[in-house]
C-alpha angles and dihedrals in degrees: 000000000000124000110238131179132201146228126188112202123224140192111353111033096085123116133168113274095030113146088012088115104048091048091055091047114038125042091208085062077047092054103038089052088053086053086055112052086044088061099047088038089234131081104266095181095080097049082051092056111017103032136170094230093218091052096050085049091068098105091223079061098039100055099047089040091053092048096047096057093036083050084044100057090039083062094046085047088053098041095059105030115012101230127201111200125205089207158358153211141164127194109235112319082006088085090069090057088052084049096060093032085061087040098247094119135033114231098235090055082049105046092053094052102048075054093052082035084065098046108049093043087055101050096051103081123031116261106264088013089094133030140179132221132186117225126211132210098006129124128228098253092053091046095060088046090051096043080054096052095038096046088078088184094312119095117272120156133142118265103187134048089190105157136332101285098023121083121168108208124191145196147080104007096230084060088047094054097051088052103056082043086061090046089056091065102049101088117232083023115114120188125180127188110229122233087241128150090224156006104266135187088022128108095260081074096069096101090059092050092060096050089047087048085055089050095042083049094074092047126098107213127195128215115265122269089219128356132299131189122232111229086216105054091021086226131097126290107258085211152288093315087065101054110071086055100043095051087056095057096046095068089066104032136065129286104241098192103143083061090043090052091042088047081048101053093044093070092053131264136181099201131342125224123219100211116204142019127351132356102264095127092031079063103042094046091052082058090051102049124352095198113069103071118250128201122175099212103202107146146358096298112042076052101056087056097054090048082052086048086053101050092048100049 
């Protein structure tokens, strides 16, 4: 039996059209899409394959839309092989696919709190108050000291630890602007600011963690069926008692996924499987270690090839 891990994408990796093949393909995406829409009270689905794009960009659209074909394409992988992972991780919302993957979480509870998730990260600052930027070819250690010199008295943090190299920072977008100016002068530094709705994983986000607390409140979690990482600690769920607070505290506090990929790898993996749309985490974990294989599985096709994968190893 081989050993696979799995990441869960998470905010921009959506695209129009995605899920569109699998439900096409597979009556259990068919399925999983209906349970959704049943859920959010609206069809999902066409906002998944038609767009349009703007409207898959709101953050309360993007984030259901992302989990139910990520959900969508888990079923289609049970369905046909029965896999046992040894792990999981999802990037940002991505950790509540990883949760019902592992069977913590139902997908109907899920897929109306990334909903509520969206909204209430997006109404807590102001649209155009807050910004994001990825910087390129900076250490840690030189991200923090810029997000320091740069804050100015406003907020300014990083909010995600993606790859070496590559360091998303948040906050006020005025901090976030003199930040990206100071990286123009360091020569061989890049930094880009990214087309999001607003500044996630940074402390201006902690309104939204409260109203989300009030929401996870009402939920009954299980204990995982195999271990999943927590995006704000980057270790293992201890289990279901643990959930409710540390998704919480993963809506104002930095992804830590280089540490997640690096915890997932030490307990031993053959190949891990990026399960949903898009090929953001394919991308980041070749960046992190080149040797363990990596596949993203998003459709019949790309399935098709990792049953092959299977068969042959």
């Amino acid at each position: 039996m081989k050993k696979i891990g799995l990441i869960f994408p998470g905010q921009g990796s959506q695209y129009v059209g995605m899920g569109q093949d699998l439900y096409e393909h597979f009556p259990v995406a068919r399925q999983t899409f209906a349970e959704a829409q049943e859920a959010l009270g609206f069809d999902l689905a066409a906002v998944c394959f038609s767009g349009p794009e703007e409207k898959l960009k709101l953050t309360a659209i993007t984030q259901p839309a992302v989990l139910t074909v990520s959900v969508a394409m888990w079923r289609v992988i049970q369905s046909e092989e029965k896999v046992k992972p040894v792990g999981a991780a999802g990037h940002s919302l991505g950790e509540y696919g990883a949760l019902v993957a592992a069977e913590a979480l139902p997908f109907a509870q899920a897929v109306r709190l990334v909903h509520w998730r969206g909204k209430f990260m997006q109404e807590a600052v102001p649209v155009g108050e807050g910004a994001m930027a990825a910087i390129m070819n900076m250490s840690a250690a030189e991200v923090e000291t810029l997000c320091a010199e740069a804050a100015q008295g406003e907020v300014l943090t990083p909010a995600n630890y993606n790859s070496p190299g590559q360091i998303v920072i948040a906050g006020h977008r005025r901090a976030v602007e003199r930040a990206v100016a100071m990286v123009a002068q360091k020569s061989g530094k890049k930094a880009i600011i990214l087309p999001v709705s607003a500044p996630f994983h940074c402390p201006l986000m902690r309104p939204a963690g409260e109203r989300l607390q009030e929401v996870l409140a009402q939920i009954n979690f299980s204990d995982p069926t195999f271990p999943v990482l927590a995006n704000a600690e980057a270790d293992f769920y201890p289990g279901k008692e643990a959930i409710r607070e540390l998704l919480v505290k993963q809506v104002d506090h930095p992804v830590r996924w280089e540490e997640c990929m690096q915890k997932l790898l030490q307990i031993g993996v053959d190949m891990v499987w990026e399960v949903g749309p898009g090929k953001v985490l394919t991308g980041l974990l070749r960046r992190i270690n080149r040797e363990v294989p990596v596949a993203n599985i998003e459709d019949k096709s790309s399935w098709e090839k990792a049953k092959a994968w299977l068969k042959i190893n």
